[in-house]
C-alpha positions in Angstrom: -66.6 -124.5 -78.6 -67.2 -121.1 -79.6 -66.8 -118.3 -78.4 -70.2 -117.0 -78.4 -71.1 -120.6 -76.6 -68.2 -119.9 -74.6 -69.8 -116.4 -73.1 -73.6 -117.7 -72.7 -72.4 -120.9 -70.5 -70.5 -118.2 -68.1 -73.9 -115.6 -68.3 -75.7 -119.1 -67.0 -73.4 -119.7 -64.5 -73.6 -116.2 -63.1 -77.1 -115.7 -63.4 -77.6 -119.0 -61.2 -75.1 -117.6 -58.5 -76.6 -114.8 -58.0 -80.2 -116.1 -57.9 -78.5 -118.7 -54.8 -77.3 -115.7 -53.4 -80.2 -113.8 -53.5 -82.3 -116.4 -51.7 -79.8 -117.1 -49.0 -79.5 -113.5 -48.3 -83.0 -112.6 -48.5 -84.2 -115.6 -46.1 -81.3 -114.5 -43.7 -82.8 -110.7 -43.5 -86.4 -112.2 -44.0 -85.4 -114.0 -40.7 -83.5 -111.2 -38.9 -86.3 -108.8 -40.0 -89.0 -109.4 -37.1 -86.5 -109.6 -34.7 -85.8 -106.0 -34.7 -89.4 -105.4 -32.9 -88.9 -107.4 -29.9 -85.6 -106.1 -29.3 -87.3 -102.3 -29.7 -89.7 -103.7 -27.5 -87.0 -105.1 -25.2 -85.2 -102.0 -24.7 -87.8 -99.2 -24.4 -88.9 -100.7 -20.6 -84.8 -100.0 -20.3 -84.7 -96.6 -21.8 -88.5 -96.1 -19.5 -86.8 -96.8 -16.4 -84.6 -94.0 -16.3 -87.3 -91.6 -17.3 -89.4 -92.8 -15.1 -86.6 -92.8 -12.3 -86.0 -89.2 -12.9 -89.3 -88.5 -13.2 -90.0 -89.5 -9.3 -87.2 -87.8 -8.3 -88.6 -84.7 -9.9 -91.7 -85.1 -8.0 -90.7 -83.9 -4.8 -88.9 -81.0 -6.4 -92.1 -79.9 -8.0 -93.8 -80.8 -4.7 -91.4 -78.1 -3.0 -91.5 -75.5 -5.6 -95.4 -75.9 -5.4 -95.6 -75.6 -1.6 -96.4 -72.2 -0.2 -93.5 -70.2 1.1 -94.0 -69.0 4.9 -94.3 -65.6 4.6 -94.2 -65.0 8.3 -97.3 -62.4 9.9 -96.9 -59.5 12.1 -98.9 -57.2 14.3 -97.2 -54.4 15.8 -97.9 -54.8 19.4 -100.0 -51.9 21.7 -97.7 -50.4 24.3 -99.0 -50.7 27.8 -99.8 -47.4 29.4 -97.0 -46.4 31.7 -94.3 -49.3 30.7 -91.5 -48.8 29.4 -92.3 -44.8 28.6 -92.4 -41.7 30.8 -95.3 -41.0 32.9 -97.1 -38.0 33.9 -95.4 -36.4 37.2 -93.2 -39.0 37.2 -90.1 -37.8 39.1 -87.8 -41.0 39.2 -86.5 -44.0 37.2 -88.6 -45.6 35.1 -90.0 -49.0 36.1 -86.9 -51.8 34.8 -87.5 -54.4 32.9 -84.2 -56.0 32.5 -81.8 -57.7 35.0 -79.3 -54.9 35.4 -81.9 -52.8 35.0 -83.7 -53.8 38.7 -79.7 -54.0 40.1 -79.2 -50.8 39.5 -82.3 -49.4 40.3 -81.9 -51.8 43.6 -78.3 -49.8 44.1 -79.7 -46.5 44.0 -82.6 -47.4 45.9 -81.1 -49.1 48.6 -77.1 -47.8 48.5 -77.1 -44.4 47.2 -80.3 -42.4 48.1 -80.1 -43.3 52.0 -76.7 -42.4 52.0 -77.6 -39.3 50.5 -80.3 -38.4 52.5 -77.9 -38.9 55.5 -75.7 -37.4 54.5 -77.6 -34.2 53.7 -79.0 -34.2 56.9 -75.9 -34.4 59.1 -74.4 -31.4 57.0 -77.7 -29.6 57.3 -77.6 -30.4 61.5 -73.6 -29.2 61.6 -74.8 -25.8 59.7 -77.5 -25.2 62.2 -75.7 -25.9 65.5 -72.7 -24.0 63.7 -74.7 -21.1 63.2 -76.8 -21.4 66.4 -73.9 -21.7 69.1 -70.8 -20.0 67.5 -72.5 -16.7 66.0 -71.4 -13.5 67.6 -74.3 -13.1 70.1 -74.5 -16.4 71.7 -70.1 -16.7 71.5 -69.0 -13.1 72.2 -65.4 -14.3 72.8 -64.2 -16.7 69.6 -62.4 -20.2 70.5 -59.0 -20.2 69.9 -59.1 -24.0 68.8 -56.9 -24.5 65.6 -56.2 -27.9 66.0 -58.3 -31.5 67.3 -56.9 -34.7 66.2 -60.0 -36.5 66.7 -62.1 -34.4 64.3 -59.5 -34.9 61.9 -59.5 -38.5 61.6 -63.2 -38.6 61.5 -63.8 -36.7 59.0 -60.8 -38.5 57.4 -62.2 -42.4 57.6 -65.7 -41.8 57.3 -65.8 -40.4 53.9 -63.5 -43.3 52.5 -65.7 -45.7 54.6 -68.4 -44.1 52.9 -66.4 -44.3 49.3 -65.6 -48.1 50.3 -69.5 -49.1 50.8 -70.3 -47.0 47.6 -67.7 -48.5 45.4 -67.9 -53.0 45.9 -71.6 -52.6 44.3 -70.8 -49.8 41.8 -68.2 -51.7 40.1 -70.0 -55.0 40.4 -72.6 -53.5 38.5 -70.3 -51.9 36.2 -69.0 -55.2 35.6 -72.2 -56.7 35.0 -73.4 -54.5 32.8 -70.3 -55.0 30.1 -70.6 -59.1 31.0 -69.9 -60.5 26.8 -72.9 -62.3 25.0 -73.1 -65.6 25.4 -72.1 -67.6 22.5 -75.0 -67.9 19.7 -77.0 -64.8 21.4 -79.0 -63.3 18.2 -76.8 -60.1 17.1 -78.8 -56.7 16.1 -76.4 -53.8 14.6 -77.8 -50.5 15.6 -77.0 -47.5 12.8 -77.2 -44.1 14.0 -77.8 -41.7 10.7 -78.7 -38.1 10.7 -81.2 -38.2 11.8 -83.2 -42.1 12.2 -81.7 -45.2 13.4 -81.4 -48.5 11.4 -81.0 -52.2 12.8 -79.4 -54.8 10.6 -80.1 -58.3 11.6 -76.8 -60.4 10.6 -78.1 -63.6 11.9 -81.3 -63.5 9.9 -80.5 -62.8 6.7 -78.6 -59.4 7.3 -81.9 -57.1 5.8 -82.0 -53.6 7.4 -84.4 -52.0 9.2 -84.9 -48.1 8.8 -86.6 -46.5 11.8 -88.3 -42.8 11.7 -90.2 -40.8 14.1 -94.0 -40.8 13.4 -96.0 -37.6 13.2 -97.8 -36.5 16.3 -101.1 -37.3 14.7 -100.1 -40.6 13.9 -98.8 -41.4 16.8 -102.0 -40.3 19.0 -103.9 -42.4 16.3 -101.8 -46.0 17.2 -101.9 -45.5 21.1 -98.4 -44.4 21.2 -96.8 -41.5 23.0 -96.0 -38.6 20.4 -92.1 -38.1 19.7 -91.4 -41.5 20.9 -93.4 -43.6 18.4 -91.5 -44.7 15.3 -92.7 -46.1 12.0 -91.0 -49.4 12.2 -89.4 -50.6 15.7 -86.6 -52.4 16.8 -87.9 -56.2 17.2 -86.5 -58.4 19.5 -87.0 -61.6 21.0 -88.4 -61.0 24.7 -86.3 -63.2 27.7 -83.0 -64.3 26.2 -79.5 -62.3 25.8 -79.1 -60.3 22.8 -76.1 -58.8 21.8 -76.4 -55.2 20.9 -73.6 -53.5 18.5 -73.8 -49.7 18.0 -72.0 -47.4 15.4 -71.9 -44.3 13.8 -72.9 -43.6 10.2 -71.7 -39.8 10.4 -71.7 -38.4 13.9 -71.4 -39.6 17.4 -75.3 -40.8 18.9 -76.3 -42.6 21.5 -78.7 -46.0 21.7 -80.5 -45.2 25.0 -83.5 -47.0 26.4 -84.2 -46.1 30.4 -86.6 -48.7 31.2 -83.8 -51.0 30.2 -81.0 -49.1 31.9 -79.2 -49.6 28.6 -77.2 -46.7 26.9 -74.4 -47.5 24.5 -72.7 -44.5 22.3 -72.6 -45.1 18.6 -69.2 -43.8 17.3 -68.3 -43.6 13.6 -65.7 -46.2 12.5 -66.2 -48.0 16.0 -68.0 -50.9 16.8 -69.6 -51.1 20.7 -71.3 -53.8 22.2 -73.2 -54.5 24.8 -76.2 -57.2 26.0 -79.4 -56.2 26.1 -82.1 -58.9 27.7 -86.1 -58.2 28.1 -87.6 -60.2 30.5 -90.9 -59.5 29.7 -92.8 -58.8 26.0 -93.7 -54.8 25.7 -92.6 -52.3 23.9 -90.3 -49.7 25.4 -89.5 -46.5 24.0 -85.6 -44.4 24.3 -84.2 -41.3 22.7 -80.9 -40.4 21.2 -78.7 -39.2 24.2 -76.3 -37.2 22.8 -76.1 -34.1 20.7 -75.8 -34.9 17.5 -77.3 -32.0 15.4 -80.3 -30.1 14.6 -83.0 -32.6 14.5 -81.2 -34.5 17.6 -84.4 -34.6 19.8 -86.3 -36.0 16.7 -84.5 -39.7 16.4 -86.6 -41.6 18.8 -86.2 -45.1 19.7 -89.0 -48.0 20.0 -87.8 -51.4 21.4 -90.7 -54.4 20.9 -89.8 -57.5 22.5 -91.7 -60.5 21.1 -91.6 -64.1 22.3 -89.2 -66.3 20.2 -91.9 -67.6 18.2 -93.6 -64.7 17.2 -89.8 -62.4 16.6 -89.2 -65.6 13.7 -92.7 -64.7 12.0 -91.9 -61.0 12.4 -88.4 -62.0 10.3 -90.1 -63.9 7.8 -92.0 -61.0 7.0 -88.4 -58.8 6.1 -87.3 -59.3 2.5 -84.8 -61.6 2.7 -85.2 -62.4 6.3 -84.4 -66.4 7.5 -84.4 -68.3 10.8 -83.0 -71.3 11.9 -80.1 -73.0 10.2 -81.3 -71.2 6.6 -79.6 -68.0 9.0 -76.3 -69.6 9.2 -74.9 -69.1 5.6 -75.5 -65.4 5.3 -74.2 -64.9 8.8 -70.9 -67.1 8.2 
């Protein structure tokens, strides 16, 4: 054989493989070819799941974002003619509106003033039979009495009786009136500046509230005595313990509300405390109570105490003001 015949046998033989070839791979991807649908089909439901999953757990999410945000509402409250403010011609204490308040108003009442009055009196009777029977006319010839034992331990036991009966109730109510907060009692912090007050709320978001006097006009115009009415007021929740912590921001005031028998001194760089409890809603109106510059006499001070429901919609009015447990984080 030649080898031209050679060459054209092996072109044949290659030729015929690779036409086998051809079909056997081409029927196999022919085959394999609608296949690739169904296992599309078969995995999008997969690959939907997820989506679909995440896309429920969205919902809520957008739900929340969606829902209104409680803004809280607030309408400063009237004061009540003749509570919690002076009166006209009014020559005593204030009616009290607080528990140590009515103690010590009960203490001076009760204790103090009728020892007082007695004891003015019997000094007032001794002058008068003093100068009555020992003046020179009616006792021409003095006594030569230096000396009586008697007298002298009178005048001796008495007055300490007469400290003794004073002092058990005075330092009870002393004590009472420094008694600590109860744990979880709502904390304000009361600023004193030159020359307003400002009362931070650390359980409630810790937003600060600035508090200046009103104009006279003004304060005629709301209902409210003039020099004691204030643009925003101290707000408090009305017949629970709230613990009261005073400082200084330059000189030394003084947090003073006498219908609430409360006075606390605000010191720079110290930090005093004391409770203050309402028992009723009102609003009840103090001064700065010590000298603390030129415009001392113009830093008044407006208490309003709210029932618990109504102080959390006054805080959800304050930028930045929470209640409940959204209060705990920024407090901790």
């Amino acid at each position: 054989m030649s080898l031209a015949d050679t060459a054209r046998s092996m072109g044949k033989a290659f030729r015929t493989f690779g036409v086998a070839a051809a079909l056997t791979f081409g029927t196999q991807a022919m085959a394999a070819a609608p296949a690739a649908p169904v296992a599309a089909e078969a995995a999008a439901p997969v690959a939907a799941a997820p989506a679909a999953a995440a896309s429920d757990s969205a919902a809520p999410a957008v739900a929340a974002e969606a829902a209104p945000v409680d803004k809280g509402f607030y309408t400063p409250m009237k004061p009540t003619a003749g509570k919690g403010q002076p009166v006209d011609k009014g020559w005593t204490f204030q009616d009290q509106y607080s528990p140590i308040g009515e103690e010590g108003l009960w203490m001076h009442d009760v204790i103090l003033m009728p020892i007082i009055v007695a004891i003015s009196i019997l000094v007032l009777v001794l002058l008068l039979v003093v100068m009555a029977k020992f003046n020179k006319r009616a006792n021409p010839v003095a006594s030569k009495t230096s000396h009586n034992t008697l007298i002298e331990v009178i005048w001796t036991l008495v007055p300490v009786l007469i400290l003794v009966v004073i002092a058990v109730p005075s330092i009870r109510l002393l004590a009472h009136q420094y008694d600590p907060a109860p744990k979880g009692a709502l904390t304000v912090k009361v600023t004193g500046y030159q020359w307003y007050w400002g009362y931070t709320y650390p359980d409630n978001g810790g937003f600060e509230v600035i508090s200046n006097m009103l104009p006279d006009e003004d304060a005629v115009k709301n209902g409210e005595p003039a020099q004691l009415a204030v643009d925003n007021r101290m707000v408090v929740p009305a017949g629970e313990p709230v613990r009261i912590q005073t400082i200084g921001s330059d000189v030394i005031h003084a947090f003073a509300v006498p219908s609430l028998w409360f006075k606390l001194d605000a010191v720079p760089g110290r930090i005093n405390e004391k409770v203050l409890f309402i028992k009723e809603p009102g609003v009840y109106y103090g001064q700065c109570s010590e000298l603390c510059g030129a415009r001392h006499g113009y830093m008044p001070i407006a208490v309003e105490a709210l029932p618990r429901d109504k102080f959390e919609a006054w805080v959800k009015t304050q930028p930045g003001g929470t209640v409940g447990a959204a209060s705990a984080a920024p407090a901790a």
